[in-house]
N, C-alpha and C positions, 0 to 999 in steps of 0.2 A: 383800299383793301382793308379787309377786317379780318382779325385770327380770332375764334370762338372756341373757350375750353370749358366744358362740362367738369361738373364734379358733382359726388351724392349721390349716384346709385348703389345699387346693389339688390339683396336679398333679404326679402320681409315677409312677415307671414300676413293672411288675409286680416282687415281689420287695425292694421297698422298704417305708420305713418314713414313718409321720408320727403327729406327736401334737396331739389337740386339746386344746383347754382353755375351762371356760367357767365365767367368773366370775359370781356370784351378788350380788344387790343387798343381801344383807343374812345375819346369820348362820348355815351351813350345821346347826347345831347343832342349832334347830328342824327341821331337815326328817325327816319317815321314810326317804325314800331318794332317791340322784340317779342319774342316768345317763344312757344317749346308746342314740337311734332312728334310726332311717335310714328312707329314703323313694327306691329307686332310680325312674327312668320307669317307667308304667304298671303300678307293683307298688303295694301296699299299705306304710304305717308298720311298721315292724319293730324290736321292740328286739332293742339290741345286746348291753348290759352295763349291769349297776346295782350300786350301794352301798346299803348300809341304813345306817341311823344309826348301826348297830350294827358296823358293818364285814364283814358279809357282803355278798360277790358274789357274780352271777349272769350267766352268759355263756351268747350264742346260742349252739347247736353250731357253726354253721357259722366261729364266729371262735376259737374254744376254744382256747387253746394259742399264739395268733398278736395277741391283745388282752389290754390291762390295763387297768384301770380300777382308779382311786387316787383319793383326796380329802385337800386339803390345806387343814384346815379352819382355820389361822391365816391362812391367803388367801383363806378362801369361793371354793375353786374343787375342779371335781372335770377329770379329765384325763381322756383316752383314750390309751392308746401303742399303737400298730396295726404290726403288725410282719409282712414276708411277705405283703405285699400281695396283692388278684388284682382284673383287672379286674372279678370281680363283687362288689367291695366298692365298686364306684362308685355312688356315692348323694349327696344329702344329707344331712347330721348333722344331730340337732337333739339338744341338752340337754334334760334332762328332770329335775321335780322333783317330787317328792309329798310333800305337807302332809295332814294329817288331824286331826282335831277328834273329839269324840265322837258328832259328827253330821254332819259330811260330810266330804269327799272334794274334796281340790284337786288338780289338773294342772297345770303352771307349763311352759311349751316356750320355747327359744330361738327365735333369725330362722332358724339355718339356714346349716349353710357346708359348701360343695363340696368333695366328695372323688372325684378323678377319676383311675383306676389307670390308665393308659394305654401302651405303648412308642412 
């Protein structure tokens, strides 16, 4: 089991910056990869950006060049730095972790913290 806690949302205006962070219950070292999805109203789950154990990333188009994603695996946390905001990056965040086995497949999600781009 893993407990995933989000922090660093909130309320920015267009053109701004915020970063999230979300600490992990235990060592990130196990994990195959982390990262961060989003959930704007009446749209579907959407990832953002992931790490691999390996240190590769993977970024939506639509944040390419304006999102970082970093892990700081002496803090079991992986970050988001979101820079260049728009309001259609307003969504929920949620962490995400993936564990795997030689036989199955885990999903690990945060609670979820508000990111609302607004002027």
């Amino acid at each position: 089991q893993v407990h995933l806690v989000e922090s660093g949302g909130g309320l920015v205006q267009p053109g701004g910056s915020l970063r999230l962070s979300c600490a992990a219950s235990r060592n990130i070292f196990s994990f195959n990869a982390m990262g961060w999805y989003r959930q704007a109203p009446g749209k579907q789950r959407e990832s953002v950006a992931e790490v691999t154990s390996g240190g590769s990333t993977n970024y939506a188009d639509s944040v390419k060049g304006r999102f970082t994603i970093s892990k700081d695996n002496a803090r079991n946390t992986v970050h988001l730095q979101m820079n260049s905001l728009k309001p259609e990056d307003t969504a929920v965040y949620y962490c995400w972790v993936l564990v795997t086995t030689t036989r199955q497949r885990y999903d690990y999600w945060g609670q979820g913290t508000q990111v609302t781009v607004s002027s």
